[in-house]
C-alpha positions as CSV (number, residue, x, y, z in Angstrom):
1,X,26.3,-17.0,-45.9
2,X,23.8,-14.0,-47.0
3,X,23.8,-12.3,-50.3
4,X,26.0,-8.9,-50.1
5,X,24.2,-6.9,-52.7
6,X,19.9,-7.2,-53.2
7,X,18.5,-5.3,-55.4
8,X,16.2,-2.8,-54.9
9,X,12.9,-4.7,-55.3
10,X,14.4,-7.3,-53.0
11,X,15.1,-4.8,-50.1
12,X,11.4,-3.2,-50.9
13,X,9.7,-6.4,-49.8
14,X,12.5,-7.6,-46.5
15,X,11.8,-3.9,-45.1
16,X,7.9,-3.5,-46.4
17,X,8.4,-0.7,-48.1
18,X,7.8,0.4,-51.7
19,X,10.5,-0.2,-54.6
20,X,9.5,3.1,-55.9
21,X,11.0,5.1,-52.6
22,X,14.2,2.4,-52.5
23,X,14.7,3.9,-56.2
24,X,14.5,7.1,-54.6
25,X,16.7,7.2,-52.0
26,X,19.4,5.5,-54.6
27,X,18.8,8.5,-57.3
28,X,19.4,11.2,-54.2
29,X,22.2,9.1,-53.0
30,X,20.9,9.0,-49.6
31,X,21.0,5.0,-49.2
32,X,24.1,3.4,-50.3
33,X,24.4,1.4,-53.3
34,X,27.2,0.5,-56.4
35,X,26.2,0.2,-60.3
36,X,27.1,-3.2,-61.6
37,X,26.2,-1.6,-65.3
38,X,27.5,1.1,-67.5
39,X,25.9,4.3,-67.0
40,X,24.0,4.5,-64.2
41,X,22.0,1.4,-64.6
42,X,20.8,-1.8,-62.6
43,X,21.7,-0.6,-58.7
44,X,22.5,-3.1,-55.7
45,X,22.2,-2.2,-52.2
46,X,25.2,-3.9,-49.9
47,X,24.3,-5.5,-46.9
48,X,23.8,-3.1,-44.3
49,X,23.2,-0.3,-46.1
50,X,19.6,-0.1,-45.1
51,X,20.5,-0.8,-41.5
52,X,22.7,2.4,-42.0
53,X,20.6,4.3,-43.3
54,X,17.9,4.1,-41.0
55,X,20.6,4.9,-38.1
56,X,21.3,7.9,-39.7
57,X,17.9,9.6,-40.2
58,X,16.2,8.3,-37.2
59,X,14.5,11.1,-35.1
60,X,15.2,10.7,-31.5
61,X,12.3,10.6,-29.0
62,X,13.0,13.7,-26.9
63,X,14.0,12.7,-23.2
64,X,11.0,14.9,-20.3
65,X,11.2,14.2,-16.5
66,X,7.8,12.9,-16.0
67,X,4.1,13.9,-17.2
68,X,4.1,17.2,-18.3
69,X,8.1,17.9,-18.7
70,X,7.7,18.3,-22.4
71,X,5.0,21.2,-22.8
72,X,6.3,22.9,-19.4
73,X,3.5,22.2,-17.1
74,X,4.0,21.8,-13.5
């Protein structure tokens, strides 16, 4: 069985991104994540919380039907 919580340098590096922006999207609460300190301290992410995330924000590819649908030529 997996871990359920990483912390936030361990999700950096399994997702390839900085720790600095993990730490970010903890202090604007936009990934999900629980304390496991007093006062605000030492953050862990739960499993799938990244998965979340990224399901969340994604930007959908715009659907066209065919070459030139999008900008309106025909």
């Amino acid at each position: 069985m997996g871990k359920l919580l990483e912390t936030p340098k361990e999700l950096a590096e399994r997702v390839g991104i900085p720790v600095s922006n993990v730490r970010y999207l903890i202090r604007e609460d936009m990934l999900d994540h629980i304390f496991t300190a007093p006062g605000r301290r030492n953050p862990k992410i739960p499993k799938g919380a990244w998965e979340r995330y990224v399901e969340k924000f994604t930007v959908k590819a715009a659907v066209s039907e065919g070459p030139g649908a999008a900008s309106g030529a025909n």
